[in-house]
NURONU-637769 format. One record per residue (C-alpha): residue number from 1; residue in one letter; x, y negated, z. Coordinates in Angstrom, 2 decimals. Example, Ala and Ser with C-alpha at 12.3 -4.5 7.8 and 13.67 -1.06 7.14 Angstrom:
BEGIN
pos: 1 | code: A | x: 12.30 | y: 4.50 | z: 7.80
pos: 2 | code: S | x: 13.67 | y: 1.06 | z: 7.14
# end
This chain:
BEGIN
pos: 1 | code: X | x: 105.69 | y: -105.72 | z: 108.25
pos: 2 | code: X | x: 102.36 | y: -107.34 | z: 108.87
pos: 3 | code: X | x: 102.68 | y: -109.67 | z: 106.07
pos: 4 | code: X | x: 101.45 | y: -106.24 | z: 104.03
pos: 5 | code: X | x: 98.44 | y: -105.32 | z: 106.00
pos: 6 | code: X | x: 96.28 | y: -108.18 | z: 103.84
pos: 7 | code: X | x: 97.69 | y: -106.69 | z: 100.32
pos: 8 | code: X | x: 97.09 | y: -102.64 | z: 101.93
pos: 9 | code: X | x: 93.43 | y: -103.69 | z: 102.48
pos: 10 | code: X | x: 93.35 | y: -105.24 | z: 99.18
pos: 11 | code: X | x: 94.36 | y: -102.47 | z: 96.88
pos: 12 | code: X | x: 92.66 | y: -100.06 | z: 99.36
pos: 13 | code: X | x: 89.02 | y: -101.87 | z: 98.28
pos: 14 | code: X | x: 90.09 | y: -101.54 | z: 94.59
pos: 15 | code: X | x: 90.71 | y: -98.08 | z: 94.64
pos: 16 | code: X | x: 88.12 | y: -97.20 | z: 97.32
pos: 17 | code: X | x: 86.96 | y: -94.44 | z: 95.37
pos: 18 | code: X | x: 89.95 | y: -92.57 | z: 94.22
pos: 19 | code: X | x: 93.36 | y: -92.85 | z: 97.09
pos: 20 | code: X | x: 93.28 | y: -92.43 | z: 100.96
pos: 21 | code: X | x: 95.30 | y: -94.51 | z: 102.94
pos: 22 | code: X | x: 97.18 | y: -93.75 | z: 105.98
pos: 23 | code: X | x: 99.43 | y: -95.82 | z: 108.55
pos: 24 | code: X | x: 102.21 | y: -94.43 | z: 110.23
pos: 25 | code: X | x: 103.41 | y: -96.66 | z: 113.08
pos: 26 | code: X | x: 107.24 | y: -95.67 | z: 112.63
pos: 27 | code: X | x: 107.85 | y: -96.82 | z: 116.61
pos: 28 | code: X | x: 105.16 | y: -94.77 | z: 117.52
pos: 29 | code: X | x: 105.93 | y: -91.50 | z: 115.23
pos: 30 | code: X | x: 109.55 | y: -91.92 | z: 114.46
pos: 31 | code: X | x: 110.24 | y: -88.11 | z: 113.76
pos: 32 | code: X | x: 107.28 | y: -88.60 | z: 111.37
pos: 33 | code: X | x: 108.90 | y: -91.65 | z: 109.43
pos: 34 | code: X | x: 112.75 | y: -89.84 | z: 109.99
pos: 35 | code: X | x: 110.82 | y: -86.49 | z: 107.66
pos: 36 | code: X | x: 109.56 | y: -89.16 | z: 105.37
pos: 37 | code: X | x: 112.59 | y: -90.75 | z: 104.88
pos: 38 | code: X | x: 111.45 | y: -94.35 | z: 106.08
pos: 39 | code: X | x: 114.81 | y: -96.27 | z: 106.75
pos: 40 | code: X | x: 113.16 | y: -99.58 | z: 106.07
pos: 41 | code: X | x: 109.76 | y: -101.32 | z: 107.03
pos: 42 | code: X | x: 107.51 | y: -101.67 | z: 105.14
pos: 43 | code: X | x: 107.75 | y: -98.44 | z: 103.21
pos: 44 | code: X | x: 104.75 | y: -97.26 | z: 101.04
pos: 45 | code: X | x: 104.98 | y: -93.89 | z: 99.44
pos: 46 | code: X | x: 102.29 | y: -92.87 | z: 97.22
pos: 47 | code: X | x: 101.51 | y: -89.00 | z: 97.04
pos: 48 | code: X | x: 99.68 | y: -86.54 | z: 95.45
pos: 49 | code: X | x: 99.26 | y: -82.73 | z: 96.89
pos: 50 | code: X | x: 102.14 | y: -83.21 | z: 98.93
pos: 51 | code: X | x: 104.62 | y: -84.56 | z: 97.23
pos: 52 | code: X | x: 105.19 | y: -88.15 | z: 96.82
pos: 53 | code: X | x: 105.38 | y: -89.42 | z: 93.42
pos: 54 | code: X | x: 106.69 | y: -93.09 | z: 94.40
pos: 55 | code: X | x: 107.49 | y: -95.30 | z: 96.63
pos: 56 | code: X | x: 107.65 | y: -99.22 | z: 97.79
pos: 57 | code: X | x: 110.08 | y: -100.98 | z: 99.79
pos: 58 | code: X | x: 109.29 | y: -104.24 | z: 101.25
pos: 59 | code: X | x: 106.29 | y: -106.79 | z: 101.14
pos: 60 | code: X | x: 105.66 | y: -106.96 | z: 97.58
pos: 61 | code: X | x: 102.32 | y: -108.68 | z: 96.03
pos: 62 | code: X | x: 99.22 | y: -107.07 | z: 95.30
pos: 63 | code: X | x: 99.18 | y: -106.87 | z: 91.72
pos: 64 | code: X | x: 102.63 | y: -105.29 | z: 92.27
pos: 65 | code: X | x: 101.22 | y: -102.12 | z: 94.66
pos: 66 | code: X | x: 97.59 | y: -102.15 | z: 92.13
pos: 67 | code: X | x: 99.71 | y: -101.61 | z: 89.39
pos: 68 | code: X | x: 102.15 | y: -98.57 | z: 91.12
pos: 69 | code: X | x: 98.55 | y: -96.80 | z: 92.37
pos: 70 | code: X | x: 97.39 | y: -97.27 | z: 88.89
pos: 71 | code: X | x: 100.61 | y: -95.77 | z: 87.18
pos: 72 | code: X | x: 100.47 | y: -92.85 | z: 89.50
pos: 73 | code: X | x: 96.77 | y: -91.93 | z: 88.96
pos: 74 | code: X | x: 97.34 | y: -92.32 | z: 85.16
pos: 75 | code: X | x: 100.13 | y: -89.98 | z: 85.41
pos: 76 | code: X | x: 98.19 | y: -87.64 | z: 87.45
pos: 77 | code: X | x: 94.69 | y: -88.02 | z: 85.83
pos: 78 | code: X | x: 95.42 | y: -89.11 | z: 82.86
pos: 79 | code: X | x: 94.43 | y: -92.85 | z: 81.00
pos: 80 | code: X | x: 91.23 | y: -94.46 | z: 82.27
pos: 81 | code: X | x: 88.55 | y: -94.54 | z: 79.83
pos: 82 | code: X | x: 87.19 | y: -97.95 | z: 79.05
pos: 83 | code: X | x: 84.28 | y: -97.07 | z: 77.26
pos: 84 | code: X | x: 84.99 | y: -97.59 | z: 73.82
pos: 85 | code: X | x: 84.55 | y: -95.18 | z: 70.94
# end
């Protein structure tokens, strides 16, 4: 779905510094998309050493895919710090 390119790019400037991005074309690479179990477009799954830890189906709004990035670095990394003590 192309309406989710803009909202990618977003989050992708937000969290420069800590995700990687990558686009699989699923008519390109279908047998890649069948393994990841894409049935529907868009599909974002978010992973960490292999294994993905969630996924999104459908155009949803950026705050929506900032705030599933966020959840799965804070379950991976632990809470951000803000800086108080």
């Amino acid at each position: 779905c192309r309406l989710s390119v803009p909202v990618v790019k977003e989050v992708m400037k937000q969290f420069s510094n800590e995700i990687d991005v990558v686009e699989v074309c699923t008519d390109d690479l279908p047998d890649v998309a069948a393994d990841a179990g894409v049935v529907s477009i868009p599909t974002i799954q978010l992973y960490y050493q292999g294994h993905m830890l969630d996924a999104i189906i459908g155009c949803v709004a950026k705050n929506v895919l900032a705030s599933a990035v966020s959840k799965v670095l804070e379950d991976i990394f632990g809470p951000e710090e803000d800086g108080e003590s």
